[in-house]
C-alpha positions as CSV (number, residue, x, y, z in Angstrom):
1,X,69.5,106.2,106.1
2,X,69.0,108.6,103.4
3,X,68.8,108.4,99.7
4,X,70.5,111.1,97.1
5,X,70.0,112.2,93.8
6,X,72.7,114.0,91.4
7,X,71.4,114.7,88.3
8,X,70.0,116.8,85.4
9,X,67.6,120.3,86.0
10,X,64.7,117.9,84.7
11,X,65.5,114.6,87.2
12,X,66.2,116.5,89.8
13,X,62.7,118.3,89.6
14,X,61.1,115.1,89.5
15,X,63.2,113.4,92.4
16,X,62.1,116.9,94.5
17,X,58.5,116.8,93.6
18,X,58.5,112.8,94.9
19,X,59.5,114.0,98.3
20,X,63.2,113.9,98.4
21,X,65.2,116.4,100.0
22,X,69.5,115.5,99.1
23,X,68.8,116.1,95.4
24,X,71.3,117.9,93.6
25,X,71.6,119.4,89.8
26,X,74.4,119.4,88.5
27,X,75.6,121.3,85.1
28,X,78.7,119.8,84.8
29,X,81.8,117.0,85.4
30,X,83.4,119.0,88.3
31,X,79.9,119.9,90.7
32,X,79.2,116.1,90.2
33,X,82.7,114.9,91.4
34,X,82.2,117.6,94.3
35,X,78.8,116.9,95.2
36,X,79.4,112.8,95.5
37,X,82.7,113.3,97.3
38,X,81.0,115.1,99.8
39,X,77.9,112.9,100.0
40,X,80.8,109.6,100.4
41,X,81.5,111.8,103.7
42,X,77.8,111.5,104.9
43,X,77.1,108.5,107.5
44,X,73.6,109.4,106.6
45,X,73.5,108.4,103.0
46,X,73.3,105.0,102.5
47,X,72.4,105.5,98.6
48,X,73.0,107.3,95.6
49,X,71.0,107.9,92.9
50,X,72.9,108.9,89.8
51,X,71.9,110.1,85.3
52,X,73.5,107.0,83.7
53,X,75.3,110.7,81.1
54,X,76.7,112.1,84.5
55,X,78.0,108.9,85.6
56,X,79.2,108.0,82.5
57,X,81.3,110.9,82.6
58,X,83.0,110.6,86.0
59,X,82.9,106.7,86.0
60,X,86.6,106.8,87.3
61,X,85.7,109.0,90.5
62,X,82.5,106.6,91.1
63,X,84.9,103.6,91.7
64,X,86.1,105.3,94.6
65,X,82.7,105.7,96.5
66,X,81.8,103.9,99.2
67,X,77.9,103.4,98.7
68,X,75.7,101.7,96.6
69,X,75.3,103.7,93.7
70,X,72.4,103.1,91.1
71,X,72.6,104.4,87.6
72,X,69.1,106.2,85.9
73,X,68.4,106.8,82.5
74,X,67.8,110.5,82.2
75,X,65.0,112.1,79.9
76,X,67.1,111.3,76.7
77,X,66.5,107.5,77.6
78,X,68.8,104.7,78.4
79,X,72.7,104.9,76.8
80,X,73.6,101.7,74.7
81,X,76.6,100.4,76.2
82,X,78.6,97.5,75.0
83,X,78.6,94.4,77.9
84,X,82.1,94.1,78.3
85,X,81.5,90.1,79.3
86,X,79.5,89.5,76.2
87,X,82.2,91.5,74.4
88,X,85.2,89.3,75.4
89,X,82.9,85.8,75.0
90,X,82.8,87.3,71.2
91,X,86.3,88.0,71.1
92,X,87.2,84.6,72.3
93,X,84.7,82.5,70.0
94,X,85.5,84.6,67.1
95,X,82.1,86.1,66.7
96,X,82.2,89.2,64.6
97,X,79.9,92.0,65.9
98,X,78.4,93.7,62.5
């Protein structure tokens, strides 16, 4: 089994120089969806590697993806995202987020 990597010119580099060979860069929305449709098809890639800003993007086309898919920050750092379970425990206490 086989890991792959889709991601920005700088992770990519650093996913090559660590020895891995299905790395991909990818300048925008439309190479990623291409790229991880075609690595779904692969038998021989058990895992997917992906910028937390690409997948962000194409979020809708990663639900239907068949392979365990890990999100990276990229070399902006982590995004802040809202935990939609926190977010509705707020909603239904009546906590206020300020």
């Amino acid at each position: 089994m086989k890991i792959a990597v889709i991601g920005d010119r700088e992770t990519a580099i650093g996913f090559r120089l660590a020895g891995l060979s299905e790395v991909y860069e990818v300048k925008n929305d439309d190479e990623a969806i291409d790229i991880l449709n075609d690595l779904n098809n692969k038998e021989e890639i058990a895992f997917i590697i992906i910028t937390e800003r690409i997948s962000e993007k194409i979020k809708d086309k990663i639900r239907n993806i068949n392979k365990v898919i890990v999100e990276i920050p990229d070399k902006n750092g982590k995004l802040r995202r809202e935990d939609p379970i926190k977010e509705l425990i707020r909603k239904a206490i009546g906590v206020v987020k300020k």
